[in-house]
C-alpha positions as CSV (number, residue, x, y, z in Angstrom):
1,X,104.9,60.7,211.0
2,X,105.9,61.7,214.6
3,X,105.3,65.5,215.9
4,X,108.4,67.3,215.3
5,X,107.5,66.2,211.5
6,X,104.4,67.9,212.0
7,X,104.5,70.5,214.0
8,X,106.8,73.9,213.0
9,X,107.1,77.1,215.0
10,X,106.9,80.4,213.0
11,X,106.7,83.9,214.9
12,X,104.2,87.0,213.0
13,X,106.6,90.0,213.8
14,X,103.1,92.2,213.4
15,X,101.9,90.3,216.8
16,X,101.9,92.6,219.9
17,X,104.2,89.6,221.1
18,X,106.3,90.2,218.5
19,X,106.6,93.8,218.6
20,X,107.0,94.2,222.5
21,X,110.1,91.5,222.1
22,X,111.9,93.7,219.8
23,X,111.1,96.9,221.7
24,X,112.8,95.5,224.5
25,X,115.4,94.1,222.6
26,X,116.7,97.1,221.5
27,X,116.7,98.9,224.6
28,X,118.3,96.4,226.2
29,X,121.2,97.0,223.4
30,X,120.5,100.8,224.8
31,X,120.7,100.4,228.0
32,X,123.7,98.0,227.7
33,X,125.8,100.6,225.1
34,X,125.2,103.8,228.2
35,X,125.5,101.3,231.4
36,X,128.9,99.7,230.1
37,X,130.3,103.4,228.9
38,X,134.3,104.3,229.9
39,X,134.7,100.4,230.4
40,X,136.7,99.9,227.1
41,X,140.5,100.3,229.1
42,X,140.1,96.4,229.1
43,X,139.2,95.2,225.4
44,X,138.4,91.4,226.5
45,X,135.9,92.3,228.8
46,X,134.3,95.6,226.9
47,X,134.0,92.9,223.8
48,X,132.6,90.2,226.2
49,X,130.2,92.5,228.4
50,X,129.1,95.6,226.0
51,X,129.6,94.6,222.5
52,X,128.4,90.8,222.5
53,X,125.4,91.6,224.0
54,X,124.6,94.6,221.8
55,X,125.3,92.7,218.9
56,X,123.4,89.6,220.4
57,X,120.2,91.9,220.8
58,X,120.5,93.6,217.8
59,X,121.0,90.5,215.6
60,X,117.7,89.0,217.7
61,X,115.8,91.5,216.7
62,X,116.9,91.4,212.9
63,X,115.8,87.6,213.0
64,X,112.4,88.7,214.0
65,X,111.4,90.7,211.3
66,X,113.4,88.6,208.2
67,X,112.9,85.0,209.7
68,X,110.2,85.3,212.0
69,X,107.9,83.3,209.6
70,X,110.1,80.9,207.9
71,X,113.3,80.2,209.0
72,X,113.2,81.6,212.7
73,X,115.2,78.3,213.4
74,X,118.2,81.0,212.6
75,X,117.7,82.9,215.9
76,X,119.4,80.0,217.6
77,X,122.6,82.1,216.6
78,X,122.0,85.3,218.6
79,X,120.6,83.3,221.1
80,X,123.9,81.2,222.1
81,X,125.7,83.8,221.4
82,X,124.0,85.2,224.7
83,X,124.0,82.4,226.7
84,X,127.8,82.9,225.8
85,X,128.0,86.5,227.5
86,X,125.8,85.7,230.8
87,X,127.9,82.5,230.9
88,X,131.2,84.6,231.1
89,X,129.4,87.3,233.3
90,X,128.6,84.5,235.4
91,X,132.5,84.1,236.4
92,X,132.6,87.4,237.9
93,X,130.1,86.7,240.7
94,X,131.3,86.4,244.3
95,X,129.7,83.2,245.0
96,X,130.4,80.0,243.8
97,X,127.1,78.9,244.0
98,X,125.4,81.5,242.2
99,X,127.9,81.0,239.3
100,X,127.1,77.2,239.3
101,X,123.6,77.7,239.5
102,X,123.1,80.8,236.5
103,X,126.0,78.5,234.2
104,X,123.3,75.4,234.4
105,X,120.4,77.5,233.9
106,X,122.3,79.5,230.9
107,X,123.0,75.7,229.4
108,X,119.4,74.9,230.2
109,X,118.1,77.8,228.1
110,X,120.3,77.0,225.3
111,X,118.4,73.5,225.3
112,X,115.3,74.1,226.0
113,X,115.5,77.1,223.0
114,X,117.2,75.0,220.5
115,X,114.9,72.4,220.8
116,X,111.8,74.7,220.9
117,X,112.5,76.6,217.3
118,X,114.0,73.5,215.9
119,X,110.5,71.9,216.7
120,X,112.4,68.7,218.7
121,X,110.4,70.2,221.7
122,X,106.4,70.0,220.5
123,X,105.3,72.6,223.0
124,X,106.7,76.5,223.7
125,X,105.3,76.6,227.5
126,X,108.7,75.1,228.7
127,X,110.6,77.6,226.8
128,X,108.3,80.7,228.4
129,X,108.7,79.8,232.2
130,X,112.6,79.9,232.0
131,X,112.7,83.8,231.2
132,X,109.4,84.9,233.3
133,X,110.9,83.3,236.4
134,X,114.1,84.8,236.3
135,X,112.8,88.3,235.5
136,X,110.5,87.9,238.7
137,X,113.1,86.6,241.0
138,X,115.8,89.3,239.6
139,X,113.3,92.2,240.2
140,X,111.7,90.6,243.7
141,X,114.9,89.4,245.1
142,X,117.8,92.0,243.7
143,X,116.4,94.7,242.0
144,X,113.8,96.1,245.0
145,X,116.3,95.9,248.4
146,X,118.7,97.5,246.0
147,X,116.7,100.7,245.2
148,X,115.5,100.5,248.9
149,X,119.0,100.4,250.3
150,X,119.4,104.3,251.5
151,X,122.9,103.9,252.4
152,X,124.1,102.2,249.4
153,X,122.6,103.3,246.2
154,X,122.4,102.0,243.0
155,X,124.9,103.6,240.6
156,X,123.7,104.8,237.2
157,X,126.2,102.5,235.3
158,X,124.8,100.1,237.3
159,X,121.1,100.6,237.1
160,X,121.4,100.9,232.9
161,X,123.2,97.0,232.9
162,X,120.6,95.8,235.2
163,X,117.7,97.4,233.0
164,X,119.7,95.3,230.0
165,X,119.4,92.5,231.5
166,X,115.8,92.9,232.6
167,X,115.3,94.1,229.2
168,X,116.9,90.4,228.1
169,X,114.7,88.2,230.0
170,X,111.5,90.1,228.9
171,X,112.6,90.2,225.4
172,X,112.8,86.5,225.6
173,X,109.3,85.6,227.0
174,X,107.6,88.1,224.5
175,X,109.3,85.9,221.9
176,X,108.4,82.4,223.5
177,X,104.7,83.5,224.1
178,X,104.7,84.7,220.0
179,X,105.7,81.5,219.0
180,X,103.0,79.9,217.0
181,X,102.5,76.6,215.6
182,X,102.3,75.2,212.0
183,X,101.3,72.1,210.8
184,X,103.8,70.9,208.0
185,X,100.4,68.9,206.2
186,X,98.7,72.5,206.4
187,X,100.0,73.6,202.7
188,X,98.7,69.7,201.2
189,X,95.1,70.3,202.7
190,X,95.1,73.9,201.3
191,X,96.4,72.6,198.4
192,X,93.7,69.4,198.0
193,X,90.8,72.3,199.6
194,X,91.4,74.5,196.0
195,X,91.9,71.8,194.4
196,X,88.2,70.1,195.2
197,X,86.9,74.1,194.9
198,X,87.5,74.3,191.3
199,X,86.7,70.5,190.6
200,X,83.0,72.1,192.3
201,X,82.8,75.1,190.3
202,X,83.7,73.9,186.9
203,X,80.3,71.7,186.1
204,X,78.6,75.1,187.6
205,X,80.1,77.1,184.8
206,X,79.9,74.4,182.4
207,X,76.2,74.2,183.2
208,X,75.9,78.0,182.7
209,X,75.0,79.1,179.4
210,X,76.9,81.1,177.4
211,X,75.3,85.1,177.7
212,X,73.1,86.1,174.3
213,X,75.1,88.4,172.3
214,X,73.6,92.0,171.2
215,X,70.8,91.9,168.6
216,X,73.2,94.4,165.7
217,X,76.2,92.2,166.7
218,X,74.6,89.0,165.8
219,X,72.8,90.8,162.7
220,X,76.0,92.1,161.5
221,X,77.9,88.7,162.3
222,X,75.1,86.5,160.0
223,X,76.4,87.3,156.7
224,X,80.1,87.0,157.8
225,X,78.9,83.6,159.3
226,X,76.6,82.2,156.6
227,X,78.4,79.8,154.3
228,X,79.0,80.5,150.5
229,X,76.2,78.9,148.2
230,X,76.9,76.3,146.0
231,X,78.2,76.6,142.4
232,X,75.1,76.0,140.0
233,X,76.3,72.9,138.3
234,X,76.5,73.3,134.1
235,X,74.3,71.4,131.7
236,X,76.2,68.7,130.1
237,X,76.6,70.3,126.5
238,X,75.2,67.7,123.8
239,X,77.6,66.2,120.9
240,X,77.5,68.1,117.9
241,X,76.5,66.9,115.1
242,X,78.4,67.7,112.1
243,X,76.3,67.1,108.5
244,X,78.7,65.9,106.2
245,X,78.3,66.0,102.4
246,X,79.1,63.1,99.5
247,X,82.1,65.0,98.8
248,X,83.1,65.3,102.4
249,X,82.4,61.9,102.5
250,X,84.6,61.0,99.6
251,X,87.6,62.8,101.2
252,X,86.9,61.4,105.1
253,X,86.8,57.8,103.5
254,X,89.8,58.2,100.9
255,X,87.3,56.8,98.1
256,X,87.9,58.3,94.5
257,X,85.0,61.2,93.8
258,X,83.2,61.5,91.1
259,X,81.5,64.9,90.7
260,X,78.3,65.1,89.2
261,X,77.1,67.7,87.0
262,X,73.3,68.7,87.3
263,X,71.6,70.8,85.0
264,X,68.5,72.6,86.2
265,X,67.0,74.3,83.5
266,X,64.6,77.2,84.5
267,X,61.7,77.5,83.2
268,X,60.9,80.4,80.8
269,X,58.6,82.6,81.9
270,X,56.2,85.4,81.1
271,X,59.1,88.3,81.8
272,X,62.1,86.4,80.1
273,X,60.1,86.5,76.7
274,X,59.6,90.1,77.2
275,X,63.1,90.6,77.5
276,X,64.1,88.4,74.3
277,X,61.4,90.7,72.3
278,X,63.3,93.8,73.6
279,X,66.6,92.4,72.5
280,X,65.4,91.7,68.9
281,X,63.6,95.2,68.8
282,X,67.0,96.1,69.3
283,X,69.4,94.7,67.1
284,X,66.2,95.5,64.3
């Protein structure tokens, strides 16, 4: 796996980086809107030098604070778009050379950024040097024999498209010097670090044992829990014997039956003569 696999850019828009680019963004659109005001009577070049760089810084400044952390790669769109206008604002200069020399270092921008935030280019220190430089030379070189020139001065319309364009180039290196890198294997190792964590703390809380419970909740809890005594098994009853008699006999075995008659006299005794005397007494 070669760099640009590894290595992404992201920009933290809550980074003092971050923030000073889009403060200077935005007056850079502010400066731009007052400095460029009344130059609408031609509509190609009030949409070429007012409203595409508005838009341009405006739109940069949006991709800050919704892509700054994932998809930043999308600022390449407000950022061509402005190599665009100082491309065209280029034309109007005086001198051929100085519109040869800003249309290279407008295509070297769009190069160098492009292949910055589209992690081609592993490093953001080329990408920094080609908007400090220019800023320095603009304000060394241009900006200070300007304001020191008595017998020409600068006109407020101006002053406000210059203070855009410084405004630009500041913007710019904030955002290069934000840039941060990210390691595209950084989400596997945080991934395989809590992973290995909780592989560690699970034989911790295995090993842990389980806290007693409360003295009435385990009282109360025994006679739910204890199991349900046996049934007490039943005797085997014994057969039943049945005592048969020789007529019951006769009739279970289909044999003819013969009853037999048995006399038992009683004996006479002392009271039955007593009674026979009475009965003769009697009938006498």
């Amino acid at each position: 796996m070669n760099n640009n696999e590894k290595t992404r850019f992201f920009l933290d828009k809550t980074g003092f980086f971050a923030e000073s680019a889009m403060i200077f963004l935005v007056l850079a659109a502010v400066f731009r809107f007052f400095g460029c005001w009344g130059m609408w009577e031609n509509k190609g070049e009030y949409v070429m030098l007012t409203l595409l760089p508005i838009f341009c810084c405006l739109l940069l400044t949006l991709c800050i604070i919704l892509f700054g952390r994932k998809c930043f790669f999308l600022s390449v769109i407000p950022v061509m778009l402005g190599v665009v206008f100082f491309v065209w604002k280029a034309l109007y200069y005086p001198s051929w050379v100085n519109t040869v020399i800003c249309v290279l270092y407008d295509l070297a921008v769009a190069v160098i950024y492009t292949g910055t935030v589209f992690s081609w280019i592993p490093t953001k220190w080329l990408l920094a040097p080609m908007f400090a430089l220019p800023f320095l030379y603009r304000v060394s070189v241009i900006d200070i024999p300007a304001l020191s020139n008595k017998a020409e001065p600068v006109l407020f319309s101006k002053g406000m498209q210059e203070l855009s364009i410084l405004g630009i180039l500041a913007g710019m290196f904030c955002i290069a010097m934000a840039l941060r890198k990210r390691s595209a294997a950084a989400p596997a190792e945080k991934k395989e670090k809590k992973e290995k964590k909780e592989t560690e703390t699970a034989p911790a809380a295995q090993a842990e044992p389980a806290p007693a419970a409360p003295a009435a909740q385990t009282a109360s809890a025994a006679p739910a829990a204890a199991e349900p005594a046996p049934a007490e098994k039943k005797p085997a009853s014994e057969p039943t014997v049945i005592e048969t008699t020789p007529e019951m006999s006769a009739i279970l075995s289909d044999e003819p039956y013969t009853p037999v008659l048995t006399l038992n006299p009683e004996p006479l005794t002392a009271e039955s003569g007593d009674t026979e005397k009475t009965d003769e007494n009697k009938n006498g």
